[in-house]
C-alpha positions as YAML, in Angstrom:
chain: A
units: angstrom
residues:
- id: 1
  name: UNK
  ca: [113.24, 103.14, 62.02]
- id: 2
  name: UNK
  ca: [111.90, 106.03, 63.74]
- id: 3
  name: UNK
  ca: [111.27, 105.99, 67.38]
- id: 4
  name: UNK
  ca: [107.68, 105.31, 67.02]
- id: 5
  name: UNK
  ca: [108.01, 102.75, 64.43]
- id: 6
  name: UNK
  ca: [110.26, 101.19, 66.90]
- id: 7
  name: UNK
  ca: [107.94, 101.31, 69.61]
- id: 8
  name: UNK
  ca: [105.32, 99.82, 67.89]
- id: 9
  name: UNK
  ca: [107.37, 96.77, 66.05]
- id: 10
  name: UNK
  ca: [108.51, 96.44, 69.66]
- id: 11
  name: UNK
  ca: [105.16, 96.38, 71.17]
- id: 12
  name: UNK
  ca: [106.43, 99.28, 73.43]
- id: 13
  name: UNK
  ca: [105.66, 102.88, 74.11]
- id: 14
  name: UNK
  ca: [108.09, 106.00, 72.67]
- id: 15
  name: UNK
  ca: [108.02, 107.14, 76.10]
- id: 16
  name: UNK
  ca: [109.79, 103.24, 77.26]
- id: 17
  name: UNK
  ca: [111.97, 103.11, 74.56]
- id: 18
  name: UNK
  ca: [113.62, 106.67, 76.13]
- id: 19
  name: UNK
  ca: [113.45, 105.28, 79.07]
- id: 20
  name: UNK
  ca: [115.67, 102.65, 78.28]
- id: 21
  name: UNK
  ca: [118.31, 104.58, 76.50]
- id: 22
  name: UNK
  ca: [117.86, 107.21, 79.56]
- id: 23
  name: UNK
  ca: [118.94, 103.65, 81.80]
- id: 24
  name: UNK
  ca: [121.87, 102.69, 79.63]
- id: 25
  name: UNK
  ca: [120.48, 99.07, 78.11]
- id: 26
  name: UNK
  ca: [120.04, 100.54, 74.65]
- id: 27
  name: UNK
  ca: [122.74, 102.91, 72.86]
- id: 28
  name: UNK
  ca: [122.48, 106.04, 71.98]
- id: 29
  name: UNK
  ca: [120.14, 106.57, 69.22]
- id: 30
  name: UNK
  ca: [121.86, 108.28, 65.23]
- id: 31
  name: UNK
  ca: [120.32, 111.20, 64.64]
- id: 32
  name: UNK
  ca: [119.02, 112.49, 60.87]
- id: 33
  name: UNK
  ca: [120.03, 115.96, 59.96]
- id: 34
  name: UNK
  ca: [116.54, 117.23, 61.37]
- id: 35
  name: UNK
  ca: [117.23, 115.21, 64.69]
- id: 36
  name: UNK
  ca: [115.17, 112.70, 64.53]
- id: 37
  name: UNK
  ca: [116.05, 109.16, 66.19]
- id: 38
  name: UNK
  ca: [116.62, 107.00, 64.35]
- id: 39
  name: UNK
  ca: [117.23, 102.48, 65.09]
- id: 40
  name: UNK
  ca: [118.23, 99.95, 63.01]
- id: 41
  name: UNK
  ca: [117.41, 96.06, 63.93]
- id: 42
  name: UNK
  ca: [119.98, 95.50, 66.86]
- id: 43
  name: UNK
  ca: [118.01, 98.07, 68.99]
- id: 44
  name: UNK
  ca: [114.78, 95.69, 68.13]
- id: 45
  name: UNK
  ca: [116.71, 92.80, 68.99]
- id: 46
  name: UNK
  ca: [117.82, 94.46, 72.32]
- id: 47
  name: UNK
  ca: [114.05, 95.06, 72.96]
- id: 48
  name: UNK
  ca: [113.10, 91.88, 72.71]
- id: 49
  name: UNK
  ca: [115.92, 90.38, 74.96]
- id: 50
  name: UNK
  ca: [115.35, 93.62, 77.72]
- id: 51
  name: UNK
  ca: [111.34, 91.99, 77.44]
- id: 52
  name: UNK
  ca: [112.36, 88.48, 77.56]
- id: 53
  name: UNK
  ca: [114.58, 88.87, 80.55]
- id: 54
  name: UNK
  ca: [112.26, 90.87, 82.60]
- id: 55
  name: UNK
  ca: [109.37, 88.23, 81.86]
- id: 56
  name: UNK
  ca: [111.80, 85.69, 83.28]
- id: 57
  name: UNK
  ca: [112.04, 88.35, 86.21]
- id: 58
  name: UNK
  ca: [115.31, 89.77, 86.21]
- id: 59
  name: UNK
  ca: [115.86, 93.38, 86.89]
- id: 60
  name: UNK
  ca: [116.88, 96.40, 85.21]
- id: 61
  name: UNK
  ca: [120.08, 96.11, 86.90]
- id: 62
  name: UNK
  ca: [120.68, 92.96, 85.80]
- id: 63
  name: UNK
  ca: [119.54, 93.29, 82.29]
- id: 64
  name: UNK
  ca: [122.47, 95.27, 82.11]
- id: 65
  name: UNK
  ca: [124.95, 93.89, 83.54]
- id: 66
  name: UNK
  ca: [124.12, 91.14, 80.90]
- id: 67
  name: UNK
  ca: [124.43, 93.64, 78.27]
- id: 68
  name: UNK
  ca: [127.72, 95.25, 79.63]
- id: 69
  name: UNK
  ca: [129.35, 91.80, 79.85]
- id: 70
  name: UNK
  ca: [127.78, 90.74, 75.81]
- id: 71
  name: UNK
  ca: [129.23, 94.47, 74.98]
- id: 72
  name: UNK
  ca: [132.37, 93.81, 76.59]
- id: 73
  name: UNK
  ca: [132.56, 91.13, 74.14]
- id: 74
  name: UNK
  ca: [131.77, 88.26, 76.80]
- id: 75
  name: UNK
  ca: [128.84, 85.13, 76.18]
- id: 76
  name: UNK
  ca: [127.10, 86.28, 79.08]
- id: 77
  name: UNK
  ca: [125.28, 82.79, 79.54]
- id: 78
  name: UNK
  ca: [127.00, 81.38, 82.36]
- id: 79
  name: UNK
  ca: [126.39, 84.64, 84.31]
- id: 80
  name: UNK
  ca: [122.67, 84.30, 83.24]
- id: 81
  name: UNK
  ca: [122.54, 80.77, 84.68]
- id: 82
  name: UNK
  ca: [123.26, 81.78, 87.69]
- id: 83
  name: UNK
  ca: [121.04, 84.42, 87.98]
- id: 84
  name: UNK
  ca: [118.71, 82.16, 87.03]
- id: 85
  name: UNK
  ca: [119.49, 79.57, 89.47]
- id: 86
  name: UNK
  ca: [119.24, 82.71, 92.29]
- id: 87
  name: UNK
  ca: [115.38, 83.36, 90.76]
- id: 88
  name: UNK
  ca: [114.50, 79.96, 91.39]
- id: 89
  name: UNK
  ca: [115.48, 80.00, 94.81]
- id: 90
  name: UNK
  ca: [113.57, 83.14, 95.63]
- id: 91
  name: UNK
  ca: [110.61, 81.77, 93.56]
- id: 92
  name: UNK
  ca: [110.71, 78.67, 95.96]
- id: 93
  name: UNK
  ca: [111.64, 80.76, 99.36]
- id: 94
  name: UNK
  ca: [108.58, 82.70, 98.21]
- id: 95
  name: UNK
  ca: [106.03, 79.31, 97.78]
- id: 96
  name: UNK
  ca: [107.17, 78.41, 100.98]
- id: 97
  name: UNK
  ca: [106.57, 81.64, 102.54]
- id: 98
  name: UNK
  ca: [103.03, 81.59, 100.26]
- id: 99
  name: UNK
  ca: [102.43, 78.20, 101.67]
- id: 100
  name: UNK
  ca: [102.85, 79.15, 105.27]
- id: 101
  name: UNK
  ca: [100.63, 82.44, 104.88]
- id: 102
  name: UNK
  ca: [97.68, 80.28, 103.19]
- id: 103
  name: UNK
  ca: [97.89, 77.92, 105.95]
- id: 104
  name: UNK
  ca: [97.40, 81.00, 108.60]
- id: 105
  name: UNK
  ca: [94.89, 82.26, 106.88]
- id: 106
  name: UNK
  ca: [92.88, 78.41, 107.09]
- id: 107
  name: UNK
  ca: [93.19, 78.99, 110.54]
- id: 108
  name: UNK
  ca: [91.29, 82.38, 110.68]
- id: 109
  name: UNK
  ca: [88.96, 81.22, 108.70]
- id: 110
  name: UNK
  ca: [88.31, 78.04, 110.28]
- id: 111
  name: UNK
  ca: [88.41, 79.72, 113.94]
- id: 112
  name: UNK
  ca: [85.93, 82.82, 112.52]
- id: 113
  name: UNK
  ca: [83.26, 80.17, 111.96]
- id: 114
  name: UNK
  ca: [83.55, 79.34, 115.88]
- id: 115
  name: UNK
  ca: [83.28, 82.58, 116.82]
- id: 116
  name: UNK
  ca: [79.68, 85.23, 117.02]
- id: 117
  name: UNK
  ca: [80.22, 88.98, 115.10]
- id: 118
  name: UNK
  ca: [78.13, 89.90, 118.38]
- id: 119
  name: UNK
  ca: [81.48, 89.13, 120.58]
- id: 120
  name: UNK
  ca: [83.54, 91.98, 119.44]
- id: 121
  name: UNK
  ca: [83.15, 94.60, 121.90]
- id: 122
  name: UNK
  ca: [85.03, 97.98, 123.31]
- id: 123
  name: UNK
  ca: [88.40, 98.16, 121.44]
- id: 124
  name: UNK
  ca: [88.55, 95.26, 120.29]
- id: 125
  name: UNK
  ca: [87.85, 95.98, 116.35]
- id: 126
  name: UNK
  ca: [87.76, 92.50, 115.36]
- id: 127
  name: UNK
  ca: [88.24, 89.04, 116.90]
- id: 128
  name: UNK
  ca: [89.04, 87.07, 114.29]
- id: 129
  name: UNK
  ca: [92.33, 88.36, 114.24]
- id: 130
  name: UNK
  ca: [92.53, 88.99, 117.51]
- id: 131
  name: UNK
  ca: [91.41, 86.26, 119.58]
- id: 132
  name: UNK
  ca: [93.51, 83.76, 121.07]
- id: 133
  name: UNK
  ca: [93.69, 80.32, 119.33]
- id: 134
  name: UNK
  ca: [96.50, 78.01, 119.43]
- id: 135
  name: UNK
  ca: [95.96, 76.75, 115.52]
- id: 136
  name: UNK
  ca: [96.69, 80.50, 114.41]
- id: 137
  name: UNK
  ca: [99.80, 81.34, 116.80]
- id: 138
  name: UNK
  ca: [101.79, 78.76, 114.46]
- id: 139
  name: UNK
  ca: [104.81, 79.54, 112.85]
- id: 140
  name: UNK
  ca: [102.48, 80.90, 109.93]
- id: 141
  name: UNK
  ca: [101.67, 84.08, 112.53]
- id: 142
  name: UNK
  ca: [105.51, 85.16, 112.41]
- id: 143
  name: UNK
  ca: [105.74, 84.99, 108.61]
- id: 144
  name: UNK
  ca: [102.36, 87.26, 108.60]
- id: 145
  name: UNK
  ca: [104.34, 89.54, 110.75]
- id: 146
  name: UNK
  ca: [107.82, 89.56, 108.62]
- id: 147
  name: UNK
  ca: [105.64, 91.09, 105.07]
...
């Protein structure tokens, strides 16, 4: 296959395809005698794990890593596990962190209905984030401050 007919099987651009063999996760393309690149079916099948794995969010980085370790002739799955089992934990860190902004911003919105537009004055630009109220100085208000 051509690069384009590559892409397109692939569901990718030419441009991402470089890009990838620029970053090391596919090999260097053959070349026909005008210089054209050309692919046979492993580079597909390296597409669609490179898409696969970053849908289950792993990185670049790791996407290769995976690859270097299945090229060094290793079954890379236990190394996947784990990176899988690190995922989850930031997916869940991140819920929690999520769940603690949501709640913060319950509060503000619960507070703004107590307070009058007409109240913010001089420099303060506005009081809903500003004013003091016990409910929104939670633990919530440091994780606001931390992104």
């Amino acid at each position: 296959m051509l690069i384009g007919e590559l892409a397109d099987v692939a569901g990718l651009t030419s441009q991402a395809v470089r890009f990838y063999e620029r970053k090391g996760l596919l090999p260097d393309a053959e070349r026909r005698a005008n210089g054209y690149r050309t692919y046979d079916e492993s580079t597909l099948a390296r597409l669609r794990f490179i898409g696969a794995a970053q849908v289950a969010g792993l990185t670049l980085s790791e996407i290769h890593n995976i690859i270097d370790l299945r090229d060094a002739g290793t079954v890379p799955c236990t190394h996947v596990i784990g990176l899988i089992d690190t995922k989850i934990a930031d997916v869940a860190a991140r819920i929690k962190h999520l769940a603690a902004l949501q709640a913060e911003l319950e509060a503000l919105r619960e507070h703004s209905r107590l307070l009058d537009p007409a109240d913010c004055q001089g420099d303060d630009i506005c009081h809903i984030l500003t004013s003091t109220n016990p409910a929104t100085r939670s633990a919530a208000t440091g994780a606001l401050r931390d992104r």
